[in-house]
C-alpha positions in Angstrom: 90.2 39.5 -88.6 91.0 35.7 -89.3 89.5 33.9 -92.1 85.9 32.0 -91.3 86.9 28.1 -91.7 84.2 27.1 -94.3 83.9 23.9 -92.6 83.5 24.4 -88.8 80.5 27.3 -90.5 78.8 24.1 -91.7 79.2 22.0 -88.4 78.2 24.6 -86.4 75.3 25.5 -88.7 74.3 21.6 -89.1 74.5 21.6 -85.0 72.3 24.7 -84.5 70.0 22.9 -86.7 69.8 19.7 -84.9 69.1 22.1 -81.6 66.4 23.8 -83.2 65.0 20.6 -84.5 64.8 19.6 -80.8 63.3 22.5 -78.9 60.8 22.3 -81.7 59.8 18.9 -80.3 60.3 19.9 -77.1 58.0 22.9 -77.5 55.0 21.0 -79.6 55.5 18.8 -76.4 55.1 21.0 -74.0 51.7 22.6 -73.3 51.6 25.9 -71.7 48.2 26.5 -72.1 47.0 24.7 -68.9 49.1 27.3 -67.3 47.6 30.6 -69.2 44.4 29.2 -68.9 42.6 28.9 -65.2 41.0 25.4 -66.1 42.0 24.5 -62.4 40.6 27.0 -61.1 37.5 26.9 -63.0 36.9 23.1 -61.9 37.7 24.5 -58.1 35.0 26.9 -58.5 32.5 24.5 -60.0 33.2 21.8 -56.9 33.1 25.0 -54.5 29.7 26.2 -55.7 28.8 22.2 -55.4 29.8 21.8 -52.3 27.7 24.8 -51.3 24.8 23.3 -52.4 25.4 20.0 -50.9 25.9 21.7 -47.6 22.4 23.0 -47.9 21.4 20.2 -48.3 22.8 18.3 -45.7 21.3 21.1 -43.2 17.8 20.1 -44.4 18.4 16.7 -43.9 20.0 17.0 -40.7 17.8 19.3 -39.5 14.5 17.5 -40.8 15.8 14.6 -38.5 16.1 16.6 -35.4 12.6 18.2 -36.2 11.0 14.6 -36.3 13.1 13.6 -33.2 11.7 16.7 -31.1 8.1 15.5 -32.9 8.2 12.0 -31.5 10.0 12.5 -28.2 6.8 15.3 -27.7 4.5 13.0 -28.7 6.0 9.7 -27.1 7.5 7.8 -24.6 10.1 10.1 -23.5 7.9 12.5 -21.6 7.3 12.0 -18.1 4.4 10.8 -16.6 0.9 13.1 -18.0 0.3 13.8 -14.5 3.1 16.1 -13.6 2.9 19.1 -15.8 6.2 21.3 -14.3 8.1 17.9 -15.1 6.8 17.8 -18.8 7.5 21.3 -19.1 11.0 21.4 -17.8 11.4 18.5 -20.1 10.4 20.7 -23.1 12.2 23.3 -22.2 15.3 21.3 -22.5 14.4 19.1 -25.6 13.8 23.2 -26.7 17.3 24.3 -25.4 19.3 21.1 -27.0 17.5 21.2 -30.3 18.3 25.1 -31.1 22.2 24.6 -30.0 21.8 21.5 -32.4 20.2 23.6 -35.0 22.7 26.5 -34.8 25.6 24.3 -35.3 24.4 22.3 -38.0 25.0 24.4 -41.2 29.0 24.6 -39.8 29.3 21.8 -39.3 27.0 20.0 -42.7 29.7 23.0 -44.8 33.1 20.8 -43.2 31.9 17.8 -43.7 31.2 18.4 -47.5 34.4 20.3 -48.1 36.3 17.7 -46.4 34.7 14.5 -48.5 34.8 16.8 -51.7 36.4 20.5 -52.4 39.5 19.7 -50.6 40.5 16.6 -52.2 39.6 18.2 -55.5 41.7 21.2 -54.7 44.5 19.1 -53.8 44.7 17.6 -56.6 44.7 20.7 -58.8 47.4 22.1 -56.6 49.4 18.8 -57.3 48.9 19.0 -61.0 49.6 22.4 -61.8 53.0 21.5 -59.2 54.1 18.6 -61.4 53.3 21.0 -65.0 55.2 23.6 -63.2 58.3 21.1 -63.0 58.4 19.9 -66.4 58.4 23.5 -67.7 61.2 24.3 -65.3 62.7 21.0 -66.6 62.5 21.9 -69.7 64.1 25.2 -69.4 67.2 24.4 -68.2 67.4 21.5 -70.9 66.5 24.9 -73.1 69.0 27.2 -71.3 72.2 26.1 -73.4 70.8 26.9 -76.3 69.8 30.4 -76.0 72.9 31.3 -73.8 75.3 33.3 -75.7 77.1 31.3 -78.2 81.3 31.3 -78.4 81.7 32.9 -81.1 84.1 31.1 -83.9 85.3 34.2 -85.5 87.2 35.5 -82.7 
């Protein structure tokens, strides 16, 4: 065994220090929380169960609207002539037909148009986010990854 040069000890000490110092900083900078945590997911939820409800609310809407358009096109100009009942009745028959293949379709199609305007963006954005915290950990880790290889030892 050789004799431990008092002096590179100390550099090497002073150097591990000034390491330590820094992955300390590093660390207090670097949240992990956000990824242990599911706030993301919890905000994902929240605009899901939102969207829901806007949905159903949209359907109402929409299909209040149609229910006022079958209403006045019975009650209004668009029938034909009061004197020819099969005509009138054909005609109901289809405003019938139209409005319940309108009516089946609308929840679908009220549920894409609020996910599109609202849950997608939101989870895009979440997905971006937790890609850009992923990258500063990984970042970070190989900025750590020196520091916790296996050191060369002096004493050899």
């Amino acid at each position: 065994m050789g004799l431990v040069d008092l002096k590179s000890m100390k550099n090497l000490l002073a150097s591990d220090d000034k390491a330590i110092e820094k992955l300390e900083r590093l660390a207090e900078e670097t949240s992990v929380e956000g990824l242990e945590s599911d706030k993301g997911g919890d905000i994902v939820e929240k605009v899901r169960k939102m969207t829901i409800k806007l949905a159903s609310l949209m359907t109402a809407v929409v299909r209040h609207r149609l229910d006022r358009t079958y209403f006045e096109a019975l009650s209004g100009e668009q029938l034909p002539e009061k004197g020819s009942q099969p005509e009138q009745d054909a005609f109901i028959t289809v405003l019938k037909g139209d409005l319940e293949s309108l009516d089946a379709e609308i929840p679908d199609v009220a549920k894409m148009s609020a996910e599109a305007e609202f849950l997608r963006p939101v989870v895009g954005e979440v997905q971006k986010r937790k890609g850009m915290l992923e990258e500063v950990v990984s970042g970070r880790g190989i900025y750590v990854q020196p520091f916790v290889s296996p050191p060369s030892s002096i004493f050899y």
